[in-house]
TIVEX-774172 format. One record per residue (C-alpha): x, z, y. Coordinates in steps of 0.2 Angstrom, whole numbers, plus 5000, padded with zeros to 4 digits. Layout:
BEGIN
{c1: X c3: Z c2: Y}
...
END
This chain:
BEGIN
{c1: 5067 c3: 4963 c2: 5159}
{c1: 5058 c3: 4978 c2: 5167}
{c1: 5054 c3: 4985 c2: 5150}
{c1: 5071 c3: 4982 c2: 5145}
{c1: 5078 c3: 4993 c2: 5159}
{c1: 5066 c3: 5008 c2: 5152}
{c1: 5071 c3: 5005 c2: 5136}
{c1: 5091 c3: 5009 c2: 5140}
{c1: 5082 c3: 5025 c2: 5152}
{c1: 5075 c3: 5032 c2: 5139}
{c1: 5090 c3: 5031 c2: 5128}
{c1: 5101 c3: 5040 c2: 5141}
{c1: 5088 c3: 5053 c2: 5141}
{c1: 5089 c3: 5054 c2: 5123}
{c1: 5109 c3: 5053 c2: 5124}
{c1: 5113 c3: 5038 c2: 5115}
{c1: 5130 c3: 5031 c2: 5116}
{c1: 5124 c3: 5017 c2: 5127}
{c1: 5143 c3: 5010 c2: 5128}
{c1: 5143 c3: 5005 c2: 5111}
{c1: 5125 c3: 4999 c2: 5111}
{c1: 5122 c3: 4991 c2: 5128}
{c1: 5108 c3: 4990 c2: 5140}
{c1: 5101 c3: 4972 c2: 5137}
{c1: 5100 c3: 4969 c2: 5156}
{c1: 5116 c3: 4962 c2: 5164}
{c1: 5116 c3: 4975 c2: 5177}
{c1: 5134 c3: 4977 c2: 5181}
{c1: 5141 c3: 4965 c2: 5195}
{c1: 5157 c3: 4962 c2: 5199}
{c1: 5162 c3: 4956 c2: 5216}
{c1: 5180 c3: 4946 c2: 5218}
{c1: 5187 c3: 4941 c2: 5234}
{c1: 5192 c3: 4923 c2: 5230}
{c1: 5210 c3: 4926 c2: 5239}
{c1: 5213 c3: 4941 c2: 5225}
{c1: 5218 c3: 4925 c2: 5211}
{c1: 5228 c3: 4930 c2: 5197}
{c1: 5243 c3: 4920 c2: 5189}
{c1: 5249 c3: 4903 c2: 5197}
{c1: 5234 c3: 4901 c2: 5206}
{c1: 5241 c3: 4915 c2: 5218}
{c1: 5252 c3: 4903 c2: 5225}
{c1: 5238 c3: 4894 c2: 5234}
{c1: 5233 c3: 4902 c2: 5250}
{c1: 5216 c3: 4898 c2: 5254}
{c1: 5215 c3: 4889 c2: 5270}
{c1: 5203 c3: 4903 c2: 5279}
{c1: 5206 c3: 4920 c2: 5287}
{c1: 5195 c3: 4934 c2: 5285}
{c1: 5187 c3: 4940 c2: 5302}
{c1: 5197 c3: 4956 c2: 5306}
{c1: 5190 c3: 4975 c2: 5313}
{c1: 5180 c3: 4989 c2: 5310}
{c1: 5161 c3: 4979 c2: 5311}
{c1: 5169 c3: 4967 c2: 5297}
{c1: 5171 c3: 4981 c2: 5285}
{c1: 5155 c3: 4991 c2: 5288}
{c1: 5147 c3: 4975 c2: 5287}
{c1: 5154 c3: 4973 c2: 5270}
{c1: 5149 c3: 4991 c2: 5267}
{c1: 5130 c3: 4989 c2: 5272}
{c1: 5129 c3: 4970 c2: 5263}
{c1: 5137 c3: 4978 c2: 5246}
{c1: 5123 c3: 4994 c2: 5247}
{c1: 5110 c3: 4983 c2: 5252}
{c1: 5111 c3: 4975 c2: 5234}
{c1: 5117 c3: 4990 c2: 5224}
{c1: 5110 c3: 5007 c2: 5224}
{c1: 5128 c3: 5012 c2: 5216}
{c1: 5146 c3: 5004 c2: 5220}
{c1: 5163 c3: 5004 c2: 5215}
{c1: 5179 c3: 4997 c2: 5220}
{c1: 5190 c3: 4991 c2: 5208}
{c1: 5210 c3: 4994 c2: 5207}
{c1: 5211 c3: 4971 c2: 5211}
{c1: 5201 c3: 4973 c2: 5225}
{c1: 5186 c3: 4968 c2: 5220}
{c1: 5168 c3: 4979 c2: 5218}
{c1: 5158 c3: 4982 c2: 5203}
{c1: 5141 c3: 4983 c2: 5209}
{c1: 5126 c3: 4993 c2: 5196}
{c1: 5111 c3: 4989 c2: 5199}
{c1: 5104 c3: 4996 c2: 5184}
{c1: 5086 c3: 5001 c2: 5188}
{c1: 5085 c3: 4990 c2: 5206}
{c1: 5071 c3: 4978 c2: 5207}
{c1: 5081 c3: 4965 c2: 5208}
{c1: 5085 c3: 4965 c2: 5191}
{c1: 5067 c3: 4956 c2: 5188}
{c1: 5061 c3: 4939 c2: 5193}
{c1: 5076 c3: 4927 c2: 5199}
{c1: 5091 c3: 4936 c2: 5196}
{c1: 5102 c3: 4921 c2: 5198}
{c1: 5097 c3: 4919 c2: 5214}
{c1: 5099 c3: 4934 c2: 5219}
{c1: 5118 c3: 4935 c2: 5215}
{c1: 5118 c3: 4920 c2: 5225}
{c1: 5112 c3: 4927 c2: 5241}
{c1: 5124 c3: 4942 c2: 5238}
{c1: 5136 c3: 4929 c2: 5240}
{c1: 5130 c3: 4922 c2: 5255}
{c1: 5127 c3: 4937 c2: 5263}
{c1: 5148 c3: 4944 c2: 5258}
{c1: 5152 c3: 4925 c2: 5267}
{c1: 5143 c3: 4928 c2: 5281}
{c1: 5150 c3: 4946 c2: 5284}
{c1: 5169 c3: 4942 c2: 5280}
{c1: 5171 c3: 4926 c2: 5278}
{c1: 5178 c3: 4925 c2: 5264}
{c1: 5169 c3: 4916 c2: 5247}
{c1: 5167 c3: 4928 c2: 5230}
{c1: 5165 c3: 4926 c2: 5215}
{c1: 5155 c3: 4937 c2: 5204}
{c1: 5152 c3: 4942 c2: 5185}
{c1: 5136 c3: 4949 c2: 5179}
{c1: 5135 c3: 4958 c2: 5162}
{c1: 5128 c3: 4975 c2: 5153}
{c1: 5148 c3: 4982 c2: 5152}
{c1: 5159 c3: 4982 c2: 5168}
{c1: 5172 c3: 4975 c2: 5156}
{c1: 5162 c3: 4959 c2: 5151}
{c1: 5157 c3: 4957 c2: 5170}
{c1: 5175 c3: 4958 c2: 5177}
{c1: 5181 c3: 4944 c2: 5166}
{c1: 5166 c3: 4934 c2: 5168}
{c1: 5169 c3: 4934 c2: 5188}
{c1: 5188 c3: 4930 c2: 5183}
{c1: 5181 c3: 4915 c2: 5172}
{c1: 5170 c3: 4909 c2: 5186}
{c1: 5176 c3: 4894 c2: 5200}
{c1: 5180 c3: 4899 c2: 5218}
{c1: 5161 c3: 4905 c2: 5225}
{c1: 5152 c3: 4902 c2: 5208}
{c1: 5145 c3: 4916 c2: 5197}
{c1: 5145 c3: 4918 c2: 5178}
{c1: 5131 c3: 4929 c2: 5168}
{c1: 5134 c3: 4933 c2: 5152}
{c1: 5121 c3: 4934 c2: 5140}
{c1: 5116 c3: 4950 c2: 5135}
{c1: 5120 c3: 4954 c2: 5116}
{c1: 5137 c3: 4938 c2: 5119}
{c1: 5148 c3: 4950 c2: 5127}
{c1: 5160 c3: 4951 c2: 5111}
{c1: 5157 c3: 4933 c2: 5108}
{c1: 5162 c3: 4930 c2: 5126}
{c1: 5177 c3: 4939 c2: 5127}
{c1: 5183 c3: 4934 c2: 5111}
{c1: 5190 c3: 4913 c2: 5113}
{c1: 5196 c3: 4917 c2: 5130}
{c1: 5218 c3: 4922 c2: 5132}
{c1: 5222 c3: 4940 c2: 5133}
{c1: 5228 c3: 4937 c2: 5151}
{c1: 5208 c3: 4935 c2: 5154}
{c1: 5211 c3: 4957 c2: 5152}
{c1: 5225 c3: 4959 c2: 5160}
{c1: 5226 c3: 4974 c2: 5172}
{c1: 5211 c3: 4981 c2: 5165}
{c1: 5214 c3: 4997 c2: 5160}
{c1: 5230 c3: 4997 c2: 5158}
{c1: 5229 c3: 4981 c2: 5146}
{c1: 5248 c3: 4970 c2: 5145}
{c1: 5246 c3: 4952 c2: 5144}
{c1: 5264 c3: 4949 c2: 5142}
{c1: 5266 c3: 4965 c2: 5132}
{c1: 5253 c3: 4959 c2: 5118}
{c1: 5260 c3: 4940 c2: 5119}
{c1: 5277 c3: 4946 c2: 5114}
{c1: 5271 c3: 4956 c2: 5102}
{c1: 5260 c3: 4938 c2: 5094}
{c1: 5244 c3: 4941 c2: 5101}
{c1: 5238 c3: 4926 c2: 5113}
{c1: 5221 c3: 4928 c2: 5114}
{c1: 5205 c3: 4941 c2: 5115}
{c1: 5199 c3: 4938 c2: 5096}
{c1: 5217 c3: 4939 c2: 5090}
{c1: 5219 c3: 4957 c2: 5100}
{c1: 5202 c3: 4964 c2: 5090}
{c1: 5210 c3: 4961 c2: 5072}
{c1: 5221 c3: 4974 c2: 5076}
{c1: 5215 c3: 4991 c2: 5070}
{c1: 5214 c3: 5005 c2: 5083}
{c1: 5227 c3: 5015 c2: 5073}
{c1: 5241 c3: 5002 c2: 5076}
{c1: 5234 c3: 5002 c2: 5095}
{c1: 5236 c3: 5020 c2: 5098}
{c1: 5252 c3: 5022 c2: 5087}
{c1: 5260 c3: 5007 c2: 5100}
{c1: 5252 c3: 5011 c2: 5116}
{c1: 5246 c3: 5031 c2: 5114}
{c1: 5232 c3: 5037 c2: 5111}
{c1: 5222 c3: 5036 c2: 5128}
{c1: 5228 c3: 5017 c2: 5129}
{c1: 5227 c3: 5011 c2: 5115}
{c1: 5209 c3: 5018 c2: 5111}
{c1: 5208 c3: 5009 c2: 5126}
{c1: 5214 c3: 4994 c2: 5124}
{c1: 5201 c3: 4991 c2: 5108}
{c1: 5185 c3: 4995 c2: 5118}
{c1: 5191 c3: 4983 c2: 5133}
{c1: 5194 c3: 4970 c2: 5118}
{c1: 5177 c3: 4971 c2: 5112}
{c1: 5170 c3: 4973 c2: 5131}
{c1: 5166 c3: 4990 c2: 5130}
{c1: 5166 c3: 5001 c2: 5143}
{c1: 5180 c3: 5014 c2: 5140}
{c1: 5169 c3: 5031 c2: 5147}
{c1: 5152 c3: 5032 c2: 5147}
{c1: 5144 c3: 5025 c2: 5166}
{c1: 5134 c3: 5035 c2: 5174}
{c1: 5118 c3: 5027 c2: 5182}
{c1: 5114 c3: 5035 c2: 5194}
{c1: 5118 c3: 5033 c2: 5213}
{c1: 5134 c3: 5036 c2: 5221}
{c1: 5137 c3: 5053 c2: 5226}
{c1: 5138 c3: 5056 c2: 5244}
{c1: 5154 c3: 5064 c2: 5243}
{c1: 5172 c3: 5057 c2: 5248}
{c1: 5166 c3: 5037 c2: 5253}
{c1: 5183 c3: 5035 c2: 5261}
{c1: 5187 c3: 5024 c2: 5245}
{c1: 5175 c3: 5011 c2: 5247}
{c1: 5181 c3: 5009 c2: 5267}
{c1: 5198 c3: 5010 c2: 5262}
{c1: 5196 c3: 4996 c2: 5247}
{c1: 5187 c3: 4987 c2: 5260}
{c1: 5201 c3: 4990 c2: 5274}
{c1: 5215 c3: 4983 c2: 5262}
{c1: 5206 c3: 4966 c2: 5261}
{c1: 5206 c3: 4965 c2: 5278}
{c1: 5225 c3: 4970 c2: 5281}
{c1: 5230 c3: 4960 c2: 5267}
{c1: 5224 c3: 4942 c2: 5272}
END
């Protein structure tokens, strides 16, 4: 796995499109609050309550950047974690989602759920996929095959991606969505989303990701993601 991750390094140096061609270590994470379900399971309120204040959300903060050297909060209040290049990409890397989930537990209370693949699209679905507090990793090199049984409401939100646009329009399901040609995509949806819309079909990312860590700039974002789970709950 190591030589893997030097592998995709050296193509970044080289610039290949790596979005297209992807890493072959499952180095996104994505983190979902088990509360944030989406269709009829939103009905069921779990039966615990998140422990509220400041010290919970920096503890969410420090647990998050302990595991990733990069992270990002999503638009469903989740977090995509990239670990590319962290040693704890080799040796047991299923254990080690596992005690990232432990570890969010123990700091909010609340059980996650998490995704692991090479594209952030394949990841988010996967943790979406996965049963309260369990954790899916998708194979690197399955991503397509993955994506392509599931319903489209498996992307809905993602990007901009209509669920219940696409099924009244015939489409029910991720493999169903691909046999459309871009062209059509674009003239329905524009061109920024429905260019879109193809990648996240075929779980590629829609802009190339940059690897390195996060900037010390504004990190307001990822206290503020983190605030709204607490006020939410």
């Amino acid at each position: 796995m190591a030589a893997a991750a030097a592998s995709c390094a050296l193509s970044k140096s080289q610039g290949t499109a790596l979005p297209i061609v992807p890493c072959s270590v499952p180095h996104w994470v994505h983190l979902r609050f088990d509360y944030f379900l989406l269709g009829a399971e939103r009905q069921q309120r779990p039966k615990f309550r998140i422990r509220r204040g400041p010290v919970q959300v920096r503890g969410l903060t420090a647990v998050l950047r302990a595991f990733a050297p990069a992270v990002d909060a999503d638009s469903n209040c989740g977090f995509f974690l990239n670990l590319f290049g962290s040693p704890l990409l080799q040796g047991n890397f299923s254990g080690t989602l596992r005690r990232l989930q432990l570890e969010v537990e123990k700091s909010t209370g609340i059980m996650v759920s998490l995704g692991a693949a090479t594209s952030k699209v394949a990841a988010a679905v996967a943790s979406r996929m996965a049963r309260p507090g369990e954790l899916l990793v998708v194979e690197p090199g399955s991503e397509a095959r993955f994506l392509a049984a599931l319903p489209v409401e498996a992307l809905h939100a993602m990007g901009g991606v209509d669920s219940s646009e696409l099924r009244r329009c015939g489409i029910t399901t991720v493999a169903e969505l691909r046999r459309v040609p871009c062209p059509v995509l674009v003239s329905a949806y524009g061109e920024v989303l429905g260019r879109r819309t193809w990648r996240i079909s075929r779980a590629l990312d829609a802009q190339p990701e940059s690897q390195g860590p996060l900037s010390a700039a504004p990190r307001s974002w990822l206290r503020a993601a983190a605030a709204a789970v607490v006020a939410v709950l």
